[in-house]
C-alpha positions as CSV (number, residue, x, y, z in Angstrom):
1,X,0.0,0.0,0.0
2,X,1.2,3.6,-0.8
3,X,2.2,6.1,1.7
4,X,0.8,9.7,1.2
5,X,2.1,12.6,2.7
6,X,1.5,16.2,2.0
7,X,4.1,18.4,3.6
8,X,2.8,21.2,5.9
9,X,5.7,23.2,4.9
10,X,5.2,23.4,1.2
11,X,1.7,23.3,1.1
12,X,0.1,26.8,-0.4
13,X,-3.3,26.0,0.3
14,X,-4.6,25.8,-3.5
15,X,-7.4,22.8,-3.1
16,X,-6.4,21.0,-6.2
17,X,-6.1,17.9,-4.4
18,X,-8.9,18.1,-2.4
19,X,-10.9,19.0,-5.5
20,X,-9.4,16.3,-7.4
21,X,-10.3,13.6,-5.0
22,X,-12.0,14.9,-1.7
23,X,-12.0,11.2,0.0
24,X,-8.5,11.0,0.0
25,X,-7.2,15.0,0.7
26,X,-9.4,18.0,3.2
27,X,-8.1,21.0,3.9
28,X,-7.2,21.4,7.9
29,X,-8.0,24.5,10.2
30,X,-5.5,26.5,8.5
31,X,-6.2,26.0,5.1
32,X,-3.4,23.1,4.7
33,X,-3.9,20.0,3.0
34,X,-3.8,17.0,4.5
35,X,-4.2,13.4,3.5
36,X,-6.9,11.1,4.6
37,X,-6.1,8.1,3.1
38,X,-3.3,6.0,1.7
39,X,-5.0,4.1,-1.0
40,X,-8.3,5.7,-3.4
41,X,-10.9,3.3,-5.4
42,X,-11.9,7.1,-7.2
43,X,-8.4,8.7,-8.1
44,X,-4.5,8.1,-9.2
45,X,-2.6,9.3,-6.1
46,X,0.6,9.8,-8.6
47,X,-1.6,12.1,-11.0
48,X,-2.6,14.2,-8.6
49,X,0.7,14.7,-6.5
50,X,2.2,15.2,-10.2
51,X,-0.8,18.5,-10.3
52,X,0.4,20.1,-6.7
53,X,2.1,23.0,-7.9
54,X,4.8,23.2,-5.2
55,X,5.1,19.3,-5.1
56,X,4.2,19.0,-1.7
57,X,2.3,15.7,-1.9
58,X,4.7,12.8,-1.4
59,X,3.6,9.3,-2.5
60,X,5.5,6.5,-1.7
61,X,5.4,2.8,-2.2
């Protein structure tokens, strides 16, 4: 199973992810994304950390 990661640091806030697949990404209290889930039935993981515009969603194997 993949390992997602979105890191605080990086993270701008944009909602792409969590547009692109809202069961796997939500935005927290501060308008950072975080992930929800390691694996998706409704999205590629890899496409969507390839759209984070400052490549702060990690996806490992």
């Amino acid at each position: 199973m993949a390992k997602v990661t979105v890191d605080v640091n990086a993270c701008i806030g944009c909602g792409l992810c969590v547009n692109a697949c809202p069961d796997c990404f939500s935005m927290d209290d501060n308008g950072i994304a975080k992930s929800k889930a390691n694996s998706c039935q409704n999205c590629n993981l890899d496409d969507i950390a390839a759209q984070c515009p400052v490549n702060a969603i990690l996806v490992e194997d």
